[in-house]
VOPAGU-2260 file (C-alpha; in pm, 1 decimal, decimal comma):
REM VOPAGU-2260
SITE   aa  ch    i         X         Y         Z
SITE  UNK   A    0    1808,5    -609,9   -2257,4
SITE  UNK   A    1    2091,6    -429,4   -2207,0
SITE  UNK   A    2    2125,9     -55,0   -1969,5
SITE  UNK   A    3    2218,5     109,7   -2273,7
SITE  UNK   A    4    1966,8     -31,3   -2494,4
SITE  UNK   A    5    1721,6      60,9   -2218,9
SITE  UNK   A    6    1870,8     408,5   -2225,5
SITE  UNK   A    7    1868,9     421,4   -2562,9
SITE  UNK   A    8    1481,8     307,1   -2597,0
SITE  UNK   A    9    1378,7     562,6   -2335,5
SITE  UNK   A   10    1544,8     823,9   -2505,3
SITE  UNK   A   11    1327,3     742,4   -2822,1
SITE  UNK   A   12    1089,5     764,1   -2620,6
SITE  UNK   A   13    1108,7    1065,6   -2490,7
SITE  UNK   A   14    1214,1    1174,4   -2861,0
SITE  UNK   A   15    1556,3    1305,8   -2735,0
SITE  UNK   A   16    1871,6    1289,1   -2964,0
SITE  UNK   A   17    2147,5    1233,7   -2784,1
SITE  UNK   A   18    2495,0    1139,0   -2885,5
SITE  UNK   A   19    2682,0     852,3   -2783,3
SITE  UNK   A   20    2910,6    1009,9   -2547,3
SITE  UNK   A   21    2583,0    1186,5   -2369,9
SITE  UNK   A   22    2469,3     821,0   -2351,2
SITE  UNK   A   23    2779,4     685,5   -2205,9
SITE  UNK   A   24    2801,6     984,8   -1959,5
SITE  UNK   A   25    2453,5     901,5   -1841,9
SITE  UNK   A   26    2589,5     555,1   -1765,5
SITE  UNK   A   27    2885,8     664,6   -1622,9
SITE  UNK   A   28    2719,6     861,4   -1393,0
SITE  UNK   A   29    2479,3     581,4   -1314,4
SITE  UNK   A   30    2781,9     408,6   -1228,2
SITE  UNK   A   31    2922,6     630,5    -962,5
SITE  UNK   A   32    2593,4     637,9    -836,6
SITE  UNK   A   33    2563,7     266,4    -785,7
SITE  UNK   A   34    2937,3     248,2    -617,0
SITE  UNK   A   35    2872,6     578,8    -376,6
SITE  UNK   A   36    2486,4     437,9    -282,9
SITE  UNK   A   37    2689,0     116,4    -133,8
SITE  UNK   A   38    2851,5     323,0     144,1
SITE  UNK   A   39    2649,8     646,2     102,5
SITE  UNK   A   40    2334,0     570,2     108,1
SITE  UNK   A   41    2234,9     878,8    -204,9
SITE  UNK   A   42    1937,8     728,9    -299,0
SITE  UNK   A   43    1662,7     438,9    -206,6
SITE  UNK   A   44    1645,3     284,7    -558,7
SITE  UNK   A   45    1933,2       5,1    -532,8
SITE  UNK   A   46    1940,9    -147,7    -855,4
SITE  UNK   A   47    2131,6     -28,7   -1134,7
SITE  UNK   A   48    1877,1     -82,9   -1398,7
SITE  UNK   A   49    1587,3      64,2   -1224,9
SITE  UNK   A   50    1837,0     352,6   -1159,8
SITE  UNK   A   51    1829,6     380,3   -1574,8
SITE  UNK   A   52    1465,2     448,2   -1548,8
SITE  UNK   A   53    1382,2     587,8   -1246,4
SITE  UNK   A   54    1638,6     835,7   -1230,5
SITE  UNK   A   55    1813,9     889,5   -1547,4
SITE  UNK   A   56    1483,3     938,7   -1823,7
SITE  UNK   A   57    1315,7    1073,6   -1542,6
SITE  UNK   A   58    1489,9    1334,0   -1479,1
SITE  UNK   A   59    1523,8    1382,5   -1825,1
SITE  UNK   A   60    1157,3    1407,6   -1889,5
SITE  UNK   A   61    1148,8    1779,4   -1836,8
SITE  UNK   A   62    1376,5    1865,6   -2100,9
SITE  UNK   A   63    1087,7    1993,6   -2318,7
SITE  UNK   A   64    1003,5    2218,1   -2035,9
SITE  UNK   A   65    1320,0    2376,3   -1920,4
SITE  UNK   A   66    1388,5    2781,6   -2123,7
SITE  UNK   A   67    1702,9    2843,4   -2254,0
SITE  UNK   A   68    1858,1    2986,5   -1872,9
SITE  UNK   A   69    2077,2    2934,3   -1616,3
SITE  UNK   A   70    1859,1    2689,1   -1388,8
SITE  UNK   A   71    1907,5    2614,0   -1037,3
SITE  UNK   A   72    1828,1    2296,5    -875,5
SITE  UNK   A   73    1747,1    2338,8    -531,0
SITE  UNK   A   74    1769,0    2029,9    -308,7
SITE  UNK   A   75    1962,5    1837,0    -581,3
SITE  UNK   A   76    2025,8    1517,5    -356,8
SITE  UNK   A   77    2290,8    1292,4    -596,4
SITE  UNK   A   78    2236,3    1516,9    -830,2
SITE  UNK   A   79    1890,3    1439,1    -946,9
SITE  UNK   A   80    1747,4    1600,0   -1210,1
SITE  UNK   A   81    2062,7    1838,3   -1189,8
SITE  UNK   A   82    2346,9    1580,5   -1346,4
SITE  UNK   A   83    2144,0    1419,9   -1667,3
SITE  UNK   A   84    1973,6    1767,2   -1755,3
SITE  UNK   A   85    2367,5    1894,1   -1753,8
SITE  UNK   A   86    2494,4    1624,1   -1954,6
SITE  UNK   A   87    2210,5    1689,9   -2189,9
SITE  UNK   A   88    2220,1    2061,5   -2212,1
SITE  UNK   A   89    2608,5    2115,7   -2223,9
SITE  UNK   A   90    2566,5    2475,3   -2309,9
SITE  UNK   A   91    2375,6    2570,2   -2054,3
SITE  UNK   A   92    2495,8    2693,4   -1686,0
SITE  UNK   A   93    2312,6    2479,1   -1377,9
SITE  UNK   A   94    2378,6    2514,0   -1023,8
SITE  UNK   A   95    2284,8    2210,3    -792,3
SITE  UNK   A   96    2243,2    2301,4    -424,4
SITE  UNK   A   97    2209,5    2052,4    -141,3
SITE  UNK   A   98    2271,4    2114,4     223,8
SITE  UNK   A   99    2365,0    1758,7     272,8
SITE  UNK   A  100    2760,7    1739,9     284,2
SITE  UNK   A  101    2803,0    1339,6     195,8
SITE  UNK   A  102    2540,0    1376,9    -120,0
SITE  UNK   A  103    2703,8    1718,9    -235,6
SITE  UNK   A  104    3090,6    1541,4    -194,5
SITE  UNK   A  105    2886,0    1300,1    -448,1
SITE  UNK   A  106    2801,7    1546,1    -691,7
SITE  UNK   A  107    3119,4    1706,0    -722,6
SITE  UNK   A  108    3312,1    1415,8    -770,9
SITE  UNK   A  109    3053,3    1299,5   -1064,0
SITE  UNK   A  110    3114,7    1655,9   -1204,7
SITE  UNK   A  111    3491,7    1633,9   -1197,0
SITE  UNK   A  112    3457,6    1269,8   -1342,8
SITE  UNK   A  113    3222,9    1340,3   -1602,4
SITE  UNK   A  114    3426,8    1669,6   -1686,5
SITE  UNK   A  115    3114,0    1860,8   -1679,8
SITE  UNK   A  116    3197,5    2211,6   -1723,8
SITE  UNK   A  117    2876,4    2365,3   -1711,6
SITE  UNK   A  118    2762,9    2214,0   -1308,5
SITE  UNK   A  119    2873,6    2440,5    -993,2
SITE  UNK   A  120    2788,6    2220,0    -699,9
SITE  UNK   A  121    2687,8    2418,8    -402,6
SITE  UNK   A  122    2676,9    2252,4       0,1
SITE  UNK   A  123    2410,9    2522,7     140,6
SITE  UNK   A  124    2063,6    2543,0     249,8
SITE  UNK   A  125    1852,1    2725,9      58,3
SITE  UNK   A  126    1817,3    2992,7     276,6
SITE  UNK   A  127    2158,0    3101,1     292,1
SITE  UNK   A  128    2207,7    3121,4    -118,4
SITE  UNK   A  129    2181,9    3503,3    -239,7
SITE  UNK   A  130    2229,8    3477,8    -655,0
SITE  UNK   A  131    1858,4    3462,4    -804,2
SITE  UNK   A  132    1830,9    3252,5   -1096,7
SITE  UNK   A  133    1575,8    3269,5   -1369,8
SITE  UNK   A  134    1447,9    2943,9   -1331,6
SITE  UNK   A  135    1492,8    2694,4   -1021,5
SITE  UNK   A  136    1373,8    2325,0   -1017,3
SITE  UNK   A  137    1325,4    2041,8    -804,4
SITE  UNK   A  138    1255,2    1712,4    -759,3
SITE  UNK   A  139    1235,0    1582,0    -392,8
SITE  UNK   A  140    1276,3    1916,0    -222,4
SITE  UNK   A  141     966,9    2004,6      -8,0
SITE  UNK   A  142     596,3    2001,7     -53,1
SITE  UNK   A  143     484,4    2292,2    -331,1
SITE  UNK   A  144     338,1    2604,4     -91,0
SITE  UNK   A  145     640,3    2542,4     159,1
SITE  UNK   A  146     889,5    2533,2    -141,8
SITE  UNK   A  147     734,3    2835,1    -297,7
SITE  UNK   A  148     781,3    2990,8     128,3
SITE  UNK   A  149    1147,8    2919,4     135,5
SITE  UNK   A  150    1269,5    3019,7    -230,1
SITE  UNK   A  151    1080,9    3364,0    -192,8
SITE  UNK   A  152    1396,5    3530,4    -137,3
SITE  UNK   A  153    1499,3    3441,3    -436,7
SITE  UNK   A  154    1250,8    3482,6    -670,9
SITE  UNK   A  155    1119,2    3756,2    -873,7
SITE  UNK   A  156     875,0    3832,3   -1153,1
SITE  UNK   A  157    1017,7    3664,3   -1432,0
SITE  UNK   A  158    1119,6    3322,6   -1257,6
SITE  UNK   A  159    1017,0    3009,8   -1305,5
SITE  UNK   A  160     959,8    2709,7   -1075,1
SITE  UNK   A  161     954,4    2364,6   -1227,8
SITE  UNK   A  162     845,9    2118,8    -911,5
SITE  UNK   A  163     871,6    1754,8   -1111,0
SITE  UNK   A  164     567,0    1574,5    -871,9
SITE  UNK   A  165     360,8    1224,4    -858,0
SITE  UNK   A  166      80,8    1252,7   -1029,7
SITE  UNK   A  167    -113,3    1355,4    -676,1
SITE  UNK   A  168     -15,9    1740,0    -633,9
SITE  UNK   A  169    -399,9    1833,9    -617,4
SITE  UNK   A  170    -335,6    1884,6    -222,3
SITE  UNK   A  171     -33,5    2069,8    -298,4
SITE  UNK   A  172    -207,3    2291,1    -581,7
SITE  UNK   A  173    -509,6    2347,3    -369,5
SITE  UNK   A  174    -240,6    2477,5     -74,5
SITE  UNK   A  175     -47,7    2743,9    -283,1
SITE  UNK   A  176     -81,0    3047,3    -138,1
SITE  UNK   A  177    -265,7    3363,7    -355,7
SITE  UNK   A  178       8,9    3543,9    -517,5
SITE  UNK   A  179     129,1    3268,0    -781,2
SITE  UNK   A  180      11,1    3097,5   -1082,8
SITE  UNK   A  181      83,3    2755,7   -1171,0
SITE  UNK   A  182      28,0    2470,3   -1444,1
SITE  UNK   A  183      28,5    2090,8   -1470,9
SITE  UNK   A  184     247,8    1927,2   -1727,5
SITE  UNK   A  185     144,7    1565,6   -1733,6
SITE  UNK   A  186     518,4    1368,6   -1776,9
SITE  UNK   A  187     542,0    1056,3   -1936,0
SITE  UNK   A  188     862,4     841,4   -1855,7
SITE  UNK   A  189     928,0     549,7   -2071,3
SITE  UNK   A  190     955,5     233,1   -1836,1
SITE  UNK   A  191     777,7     385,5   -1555,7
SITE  UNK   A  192     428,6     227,2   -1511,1
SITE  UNK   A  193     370,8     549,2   -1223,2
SITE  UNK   A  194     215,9     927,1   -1318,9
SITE  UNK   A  195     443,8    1172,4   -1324,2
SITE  UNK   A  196     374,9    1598,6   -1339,3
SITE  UNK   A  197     566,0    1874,9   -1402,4
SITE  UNK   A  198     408,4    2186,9   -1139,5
SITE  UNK   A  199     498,2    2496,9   -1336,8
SITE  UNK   A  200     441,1    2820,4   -1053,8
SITE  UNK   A  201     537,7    3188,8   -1146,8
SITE  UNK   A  202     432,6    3489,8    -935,2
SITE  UNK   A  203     143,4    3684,4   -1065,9
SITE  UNK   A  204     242,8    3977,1   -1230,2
SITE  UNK   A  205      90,6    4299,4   -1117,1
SITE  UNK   A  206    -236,1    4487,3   -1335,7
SITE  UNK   A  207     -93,4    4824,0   -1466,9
């Protein structure tokens, strides 16, 4: 079976729609990924077609999830979930921070390739960014209640934090400090015999 037709499968799967140039943006970006990881060493998974599962429809998994809002993804590595959730959302703004120089000189050369319009590629750490978005995700950044410590600055009433786990975030839930309310989105990636959550965390709002 072809990439594509694996792509294309998992997108049924997932019961996203999207086009064929989407589709062939997702490989292309796969691509890049593949020739950078020789030299670069972006991410563990080495095969191409694994790459199709484990990091293109799983990133893409959240899509249900994600509001209509600017959405920052905070320790974006190669670009993961930050590249196929801006390919599939091209109307929507995302910023994908890193603090890694080699893997952010990654993701701005897949945005120029890809002409994607709507990705600002930022080589920080996460303490040093200042502009608060409404809704921040990640996918390999840090444990939950140390993720929650660091983007504090950031955050305010209204935003959301979408932390895409392994099915085992009870340790992590149980650790969240008082202050915040979360849920557990169960994710279900086509291909991928492992669990997969979505932890959903928003500070609690105050009683009038």
């Amino acid at each position: 079976m072809s990439d594509a037709t694996v792509l294309a499968n998992g997108l049924a799967g997932l019961g996203l729609e999207l086009d064929a140039g989407q589709r062939e943006a997702l490989l292309a970006y796969r691509d890049l990924l593949v020739k950078w990881n020789q030299a670069y060493n972006l991410t563990a998974v080495r095969d191409g077609a694994e790459m199709v599962t484990r990091h293109l429809l799983d990133s893409l998994a959240v899509l249900p999830h994600l509001h209509d809002q600017d959405t920052l993804d905070v320790g974006t590595g190669a670009g993961l979930p930050g590249i196929p959730l801006a390919i599939a959302l091209p109307a929507r703004r995302f910023v994908l921070l890193d603090s890694n120089g080699k893997k952010t000189r990654f993701v701005n050369q897949a945005r120029r390739e890809l002409g994607l319009g709507n990705v600002e590629v930022v080589h920080a750490r996460v303490e040093q960014y200042r502009n608060a978005p409404s809704q921040i995700i990640s996918r390999a950044f840090a444990a939950l209640p140390d993720m929650l410590e660091v983007l504090a600055p950031l955050i305010t009433g209204s935003t959301r934090i979408l932390a895409m786990k392994a099915a085992a975030a009870e340790q992590e839930l149980a650790a969240v400090p008082a202050g915040w309310r979360t849920r557990v989105e169960p994710l279900a990636v086509p291909g991928l015999a492992e669990a997969r959550v979505l932890v959903i965390a928003r500070r609690e709002q105050p009683r009038p």
